[in-house]
C-alpha positions in Angstrom: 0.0 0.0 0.0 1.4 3.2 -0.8 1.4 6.0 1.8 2.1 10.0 1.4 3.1 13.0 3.5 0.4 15.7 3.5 1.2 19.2 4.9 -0.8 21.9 5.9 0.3 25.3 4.1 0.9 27.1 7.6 3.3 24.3 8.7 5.5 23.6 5.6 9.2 25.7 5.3 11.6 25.7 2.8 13.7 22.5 2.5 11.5 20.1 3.1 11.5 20.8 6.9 8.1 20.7 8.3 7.1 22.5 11.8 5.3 19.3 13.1 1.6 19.9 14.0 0.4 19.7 10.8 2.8 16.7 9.0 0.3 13.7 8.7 1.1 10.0 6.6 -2.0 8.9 5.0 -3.0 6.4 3.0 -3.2 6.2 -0.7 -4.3 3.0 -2.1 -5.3 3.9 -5.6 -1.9 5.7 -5.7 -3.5 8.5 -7.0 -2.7 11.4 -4.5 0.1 13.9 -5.5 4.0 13.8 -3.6 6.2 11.5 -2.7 5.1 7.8 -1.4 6.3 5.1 0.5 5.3 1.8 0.0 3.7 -0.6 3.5 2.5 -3.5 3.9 -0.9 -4.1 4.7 -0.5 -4.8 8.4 -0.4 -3.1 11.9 2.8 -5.0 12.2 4.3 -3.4 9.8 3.3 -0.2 10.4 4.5 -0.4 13.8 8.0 -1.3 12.5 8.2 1.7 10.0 7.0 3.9 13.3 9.7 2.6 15.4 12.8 2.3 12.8 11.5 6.0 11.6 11.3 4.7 7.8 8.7 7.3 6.9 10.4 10.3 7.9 13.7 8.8 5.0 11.5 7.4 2.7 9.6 10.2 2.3 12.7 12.8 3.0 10.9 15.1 5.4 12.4 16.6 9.2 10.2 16.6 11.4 10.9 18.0 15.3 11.4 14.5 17.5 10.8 12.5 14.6 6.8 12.4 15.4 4.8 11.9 12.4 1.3 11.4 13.0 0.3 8.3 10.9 -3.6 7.9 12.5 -4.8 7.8 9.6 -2.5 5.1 7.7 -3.3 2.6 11.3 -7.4 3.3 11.3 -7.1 2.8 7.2 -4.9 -0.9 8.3 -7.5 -1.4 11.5 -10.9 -1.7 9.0 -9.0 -3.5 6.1 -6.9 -6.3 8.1 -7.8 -9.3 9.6 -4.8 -9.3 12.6 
């Protein structure tokens, strides 16, 4: 499943270097939405492993302060189309 960084206009800076409150992963699965993706597999498993070895913030070449993204959206997407 392919995932993408959305940011809110008032949080994005030059370089790539986002603020924080508004950096969000979602999903794309018709890999239709515009920016750079990263590809997951379809489990909470795996999500939790991209989380924890901070895979999203190189794949998809973003800073982000602490290295929090908020990927709420990519788990609830994973929680109502798995079977874990």
């Amino acid at each position: 499943m392919r995932v993408v960084l959305t940011v809110a206009e008032s949080e994005s800076r030059p370089g790539g270097v986002a603020s924080g409150a508004g950096v969000q992963v979602r999903p794309d699965p018709r890999c239709r939405l515009p920016g750079r993706g990263a590809w997951l597999h379809v489990s909470l498993e795996c999500l939790d492993q991209a989380i924890r070895r901070r895979a999203f913030t190189r794949a998809l070449r973003v800073e982000v302060p602490g290295n929090r993204l908020d990927c709420d959206l990519v788990r609830e997407y994973l929680s109502a189309h798995t079977t874990e």
